[in-house]
N, C-alpha and C positions, 0 to 999 in steps of 0.2 A: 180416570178421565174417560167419558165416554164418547165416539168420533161420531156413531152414528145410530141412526132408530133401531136400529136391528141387537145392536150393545145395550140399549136400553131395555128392548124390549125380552132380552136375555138375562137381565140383574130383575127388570119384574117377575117372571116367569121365578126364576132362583132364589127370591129374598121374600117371596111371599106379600109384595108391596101391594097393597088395594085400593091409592090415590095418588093421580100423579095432581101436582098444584103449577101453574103458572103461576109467577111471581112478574107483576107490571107496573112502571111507575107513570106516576102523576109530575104535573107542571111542577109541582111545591118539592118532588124527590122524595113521596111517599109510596110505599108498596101498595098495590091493590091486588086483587088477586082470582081467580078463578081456577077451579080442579074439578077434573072427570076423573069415572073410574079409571081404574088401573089396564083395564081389557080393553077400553077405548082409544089406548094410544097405539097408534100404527105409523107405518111411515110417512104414509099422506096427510098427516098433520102436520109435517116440515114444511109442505105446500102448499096444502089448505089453511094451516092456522087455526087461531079460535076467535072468534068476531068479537068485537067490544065497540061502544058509539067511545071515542077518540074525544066529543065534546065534552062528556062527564068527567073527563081526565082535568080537562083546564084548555087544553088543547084550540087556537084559536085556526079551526080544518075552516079553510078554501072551499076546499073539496068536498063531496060527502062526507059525514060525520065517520058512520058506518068502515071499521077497520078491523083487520084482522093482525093476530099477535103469532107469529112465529118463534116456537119454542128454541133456542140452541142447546143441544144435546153436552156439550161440552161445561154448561154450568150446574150438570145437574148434582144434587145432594141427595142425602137421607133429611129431611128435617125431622133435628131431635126433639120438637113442640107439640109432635101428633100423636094420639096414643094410637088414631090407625094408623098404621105403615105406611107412610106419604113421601114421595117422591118428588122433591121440586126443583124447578125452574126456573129462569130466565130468556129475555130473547130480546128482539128486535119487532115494533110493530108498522105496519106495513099497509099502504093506499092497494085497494082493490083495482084492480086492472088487469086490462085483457092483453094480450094473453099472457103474462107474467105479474103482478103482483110489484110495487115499485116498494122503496123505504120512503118511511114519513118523515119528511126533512126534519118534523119539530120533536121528532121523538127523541129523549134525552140519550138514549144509549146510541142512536144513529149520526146525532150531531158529536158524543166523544172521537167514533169511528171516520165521521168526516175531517175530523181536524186534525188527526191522525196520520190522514190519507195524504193533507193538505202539506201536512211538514214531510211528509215523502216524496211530495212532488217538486216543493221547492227544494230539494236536496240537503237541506239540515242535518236531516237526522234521520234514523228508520224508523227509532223506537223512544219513545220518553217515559222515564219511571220514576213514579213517584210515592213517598211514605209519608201517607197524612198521619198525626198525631192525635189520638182522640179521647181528650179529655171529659169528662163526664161526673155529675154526683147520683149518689144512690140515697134515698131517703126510707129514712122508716115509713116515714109518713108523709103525704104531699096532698093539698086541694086546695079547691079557690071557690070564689062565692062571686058574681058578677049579676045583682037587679039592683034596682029603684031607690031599696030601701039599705044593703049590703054592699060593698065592695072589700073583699079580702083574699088573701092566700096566705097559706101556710104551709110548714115545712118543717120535718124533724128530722135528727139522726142522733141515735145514741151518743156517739162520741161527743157531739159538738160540744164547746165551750159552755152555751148558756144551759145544759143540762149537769155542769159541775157542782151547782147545790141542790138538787132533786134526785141524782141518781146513785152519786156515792159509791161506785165501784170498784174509781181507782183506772177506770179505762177513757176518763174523758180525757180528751187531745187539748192540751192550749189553741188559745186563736193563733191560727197560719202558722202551727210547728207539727203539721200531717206530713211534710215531704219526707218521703220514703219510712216512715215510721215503722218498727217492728212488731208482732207480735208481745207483750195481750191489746197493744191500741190498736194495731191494724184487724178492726175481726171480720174484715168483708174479705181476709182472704181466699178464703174455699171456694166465696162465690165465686170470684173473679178469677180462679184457676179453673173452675168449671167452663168458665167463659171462654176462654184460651183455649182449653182445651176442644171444647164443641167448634172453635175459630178453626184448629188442626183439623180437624177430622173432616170439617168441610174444604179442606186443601188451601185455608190461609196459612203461609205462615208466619207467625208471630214470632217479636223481637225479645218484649218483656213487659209488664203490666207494676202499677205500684202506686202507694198511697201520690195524692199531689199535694198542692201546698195549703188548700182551705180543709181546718179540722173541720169543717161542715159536712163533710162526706164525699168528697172531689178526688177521681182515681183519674188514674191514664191507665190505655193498652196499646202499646204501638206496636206494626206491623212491622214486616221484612219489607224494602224498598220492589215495588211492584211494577210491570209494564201498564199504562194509562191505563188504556179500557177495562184492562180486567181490574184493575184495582176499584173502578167507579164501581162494579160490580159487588166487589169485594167489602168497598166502602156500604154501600146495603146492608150485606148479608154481614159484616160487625155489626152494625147499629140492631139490628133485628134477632143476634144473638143476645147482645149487652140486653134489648128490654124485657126482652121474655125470659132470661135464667136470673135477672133481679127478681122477676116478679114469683119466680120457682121459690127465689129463698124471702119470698115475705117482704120485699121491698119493689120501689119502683125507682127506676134509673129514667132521669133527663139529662138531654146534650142543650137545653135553654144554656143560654152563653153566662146568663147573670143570674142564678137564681135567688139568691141570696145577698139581698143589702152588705156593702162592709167586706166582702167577700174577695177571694181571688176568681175571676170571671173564668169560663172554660171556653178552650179556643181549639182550632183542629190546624194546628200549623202544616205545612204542605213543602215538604222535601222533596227536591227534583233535580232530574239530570236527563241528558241526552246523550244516546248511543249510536253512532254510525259505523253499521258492521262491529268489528270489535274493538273500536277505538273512541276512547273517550270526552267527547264533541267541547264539554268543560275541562279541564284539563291542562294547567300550561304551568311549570313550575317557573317562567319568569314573570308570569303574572299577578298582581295584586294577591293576594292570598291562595294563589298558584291554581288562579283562575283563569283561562282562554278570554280571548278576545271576545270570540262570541256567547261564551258566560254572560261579560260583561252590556254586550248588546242586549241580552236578554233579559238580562236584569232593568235595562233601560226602559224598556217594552213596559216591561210590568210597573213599575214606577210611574211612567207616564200615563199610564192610564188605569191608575189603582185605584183614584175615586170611584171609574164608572165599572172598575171590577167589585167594589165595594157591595155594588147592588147585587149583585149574583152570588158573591163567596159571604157577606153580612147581610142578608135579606132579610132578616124579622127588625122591628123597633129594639128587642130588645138587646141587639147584635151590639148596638153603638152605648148602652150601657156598660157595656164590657170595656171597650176602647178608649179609657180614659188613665191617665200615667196615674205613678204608684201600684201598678200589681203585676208587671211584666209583661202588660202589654202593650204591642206596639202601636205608635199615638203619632210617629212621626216618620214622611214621606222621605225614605234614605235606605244605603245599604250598609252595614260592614262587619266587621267579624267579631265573633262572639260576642255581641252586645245586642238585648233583647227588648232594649227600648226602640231599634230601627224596624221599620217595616218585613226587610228583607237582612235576614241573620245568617253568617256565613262561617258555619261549626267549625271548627281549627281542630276537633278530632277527625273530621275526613280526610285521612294524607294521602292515601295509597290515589292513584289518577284514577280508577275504575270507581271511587263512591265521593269524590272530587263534586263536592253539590251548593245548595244554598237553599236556605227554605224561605218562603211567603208567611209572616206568623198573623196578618189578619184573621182570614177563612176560620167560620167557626160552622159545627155541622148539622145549623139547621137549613145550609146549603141543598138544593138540589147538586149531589157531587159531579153529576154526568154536565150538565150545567158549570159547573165551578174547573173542574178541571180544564176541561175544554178551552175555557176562555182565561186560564191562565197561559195554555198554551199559545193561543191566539194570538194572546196580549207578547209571551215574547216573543214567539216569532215576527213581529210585524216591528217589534225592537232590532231583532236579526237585522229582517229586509231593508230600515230603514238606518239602522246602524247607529240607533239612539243610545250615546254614549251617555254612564251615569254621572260619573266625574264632571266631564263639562259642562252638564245640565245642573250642576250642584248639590247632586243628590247625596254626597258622600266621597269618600267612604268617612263614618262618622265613630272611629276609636276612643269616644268616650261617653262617658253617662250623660244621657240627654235629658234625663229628668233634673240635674244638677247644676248644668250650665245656668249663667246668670239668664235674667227672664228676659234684657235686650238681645243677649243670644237667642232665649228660646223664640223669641218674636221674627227671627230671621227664617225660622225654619217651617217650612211647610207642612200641616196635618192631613190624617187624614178627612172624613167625613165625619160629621158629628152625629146626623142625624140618618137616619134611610132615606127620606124625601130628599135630602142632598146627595146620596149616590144613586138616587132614579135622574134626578135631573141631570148630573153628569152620564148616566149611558145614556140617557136622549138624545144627548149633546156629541158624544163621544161612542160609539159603535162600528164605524167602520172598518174596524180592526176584526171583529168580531164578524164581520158578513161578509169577508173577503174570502173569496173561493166556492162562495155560496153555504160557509160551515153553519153558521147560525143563519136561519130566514128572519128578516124584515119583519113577517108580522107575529112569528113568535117574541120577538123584543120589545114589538107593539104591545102584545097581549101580554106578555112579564109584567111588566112599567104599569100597565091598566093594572093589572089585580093588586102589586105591592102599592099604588096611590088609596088603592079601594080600601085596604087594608089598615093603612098610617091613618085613613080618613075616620075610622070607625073605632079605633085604640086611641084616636085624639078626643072623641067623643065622650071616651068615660072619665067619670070625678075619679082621683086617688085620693090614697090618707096623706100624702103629701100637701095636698092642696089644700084636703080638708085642717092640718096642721098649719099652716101658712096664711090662710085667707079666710076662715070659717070666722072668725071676730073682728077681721074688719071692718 
């Protein structure tokens, strides 16, 4: 762990390193990125920063476009993707200003940090830690065709089902009987402990990794339960190992929620808990599944305003093809324990009061994370403040299969969003949660809302083979 320029500029000097890279994100929680030499990083660049225009980000700046990115010495890595010795980073980027330099409220890793700040000031909690879950497939093969005359995509993986009369190995996987499979069906193992491993070396630490439930080519790799901020970080720098050590071993790895029709959908569930000092803020063995009171406020939070969290943690169209009952995912507004048809699932292996939690199984992670986490927190804190009980609101708790219940029961129970246009219009509606303390700005939610409309507007526009199935001989 490096504390300051001088430690950094002592592992370059010693390692022979010839690039250092800044790692920065965009509106959407994609990396961009800029690197000088090695000999150019000194300590006034903790200061001065490296300039970038803020608008090409997505960024909807007030202000001058014109921004500078201040490195944090504390995330730095070796990145194992460079064959020159490369050095990278993250940081915080920052409004120019005299004579100090301010943070850019819309900057995703500054709004994690504000809502952070925000749950320390209302006295909650000091620290919140959370283990997103991140599911993912890895394809041999993947591409799509979008003009005039074509609309297609395609998708392969050795194993799957539909290559059991073409390839005759003996390695193809039945449909949806990949969960935890063994060796000779599991053969993405190597890759996937390379993955893990490059995950260690960059100071995540990981839980365990292993086939999921679509023979399609659908893995998990989950973390160790992490403190917020660094986790949104963290959350990056997985997704950025997973694609580039697929593509080392000859494949390409997507986190698309649904890529494949008929399929079990991939989602990034979100385990969390709160720590005040060294005591366990969820915590209470006479409560509902030996959950605190303000567990359960928190739980309210999120619930209450899951639709317009919907837009930030399910942000693509393709988010809500995932979200449809029959593949373990959750479809309906509720909490309870170990049942994975409720929105919010509350694991019955957590006993000890220190890992005492409950996860979010919406959020899937074509999330901007610094984004998603953030306004989960938001969302239960302002459950906290407002002391939105789940019970009496009728959220639950819901101890049994809801996929099952008869359908005048199901007709009782509240969904979530079906569509993305329907979780923009509830954060329209519904944001106040999110702008209290000044953690998310006003006109970044403005400019979110704009581009996800711009977006649904333009995916609405293209013919599918669905349609052309459907309507072509009317």
């Amino acid at each position: 762990m490096f504390r300051t320029a001088k430690d950094v500029i002592q592992y370059i000097n010693e390692n022979d390193i010839k690039m250092v890279d800044f790692k920065m994100v965009d509106i959407n929680g994609a990396y961009r990125h800029v690197t000088i030499p090695a000999e150019r990083f000194d300590e006034d660049i903790l200061v001065d920063g490296v300039g970038f225009d803020a608008s090409n980000y997505g960024y909807a700046v007030v202000e001058k476009s014109d921004m500078v990115f201040i490195p944090d010495v504390s995330t730095a890595m070796i990145d194992p993707f460079c064959e020159v010795p490369t050095l990278s980073m993250t940081g915080n980027a920052m409004i120019i200003d005299y004579p100090n330099n301010r943070p850019l409220p819309q900057y995703p890793r500054n709004i994690v940090l504000a809502a952070e700040q925000y749950m320390r000031e209302m006295g909650v909690a000091d620290k919140m830690f959370i283990l997103p879950e991140f599911e993912f497939y890895l394809f041999d093969e993947a591409g799509w065709s979008i003009d005039g005359s074509h609309q297609e995509a395609r998708v392969d993986f050795t194993q799957a089902h539909w290559n059991s009369g073409s390839e005759g190995t003996g390695n193809v996987v039945p449909f949806q009987k990949n969960y935890h499979i063994a060796k000779p069906g599991d053969t993405t193992y190597d890759c996937r402990s390379t993955m893990v491993t490059r995950m260690e070396e960059a100071g995540i630490p990981i839980k365990y990794h292993h086939p999921e439930v679509s023979a399609s080519g659908q893995f998990e790799i989950e973390p160790q339960l992490g403190e917020m901020s660094v986790m949104a970080d963290n959350t990056m720098m997985i997704k950025y190992i997973i694609r580039n050590t697929a593509q080392e071993y000859g494949m390409c790895a997507t986190f698309m929620p649904k890529p494949v029709y008929g399929e079990a959908g991939s989602g990034m569930h979100v385990h969390m808990l709160l720590m005040k000092g060294n005591k366990p803020v969820f915590s209470d063995d006479k409560g509902y599944s030996h959950l605190s009171r303000t567990a359960h406020y928190f739980m309210g939070g999120l619930l209450k305003h899951i639709s317009a969290l919907c837009a930030i943690t399910n942000p693509s169209t393709n988010s809500f093809k995932r979200l449809v009952p029959g593949f373990e995912a959750p479809v309906t507004v509720g909490y309870a324990t170990s049942n994975r048809s409720a929105v919010i699932r509350i694991p019955a292996y957590a006993k000890t009061p220190n890992l005492r939690r409950f996860e979010l199984r919406n959020p899937d992670a074509t999330c901007n994370p610094y984004f998603a986490y953030a306004a989960i927190l938001m969302a239960g804190l302002d459950g906290v403040k407002n002391k939105i009980d789940p019970h009496k609101n009728g959220w639950g708790p819901y101890d049994v299969n809801l996929y099952n219940l008869p359908e005048e029961e199901k007709a009782k129970l509240k969904g979530l969003p079906t569509r993305l246009e329907d979780a923009l219009d509830a954060l329209e509606s519904d944001h106040a949660f999110l702008t209290a303390g000044g953690v998310f700005p006003e006109e970044l939610i403005a400019n979110f809302i704009k581009i996800k409309r711009r977006e649904c507007s333009e995916i609405a526009k293209i013919p599918t083979v669905p349609e052309f199935d459907r309507y072509f001989n009317c």
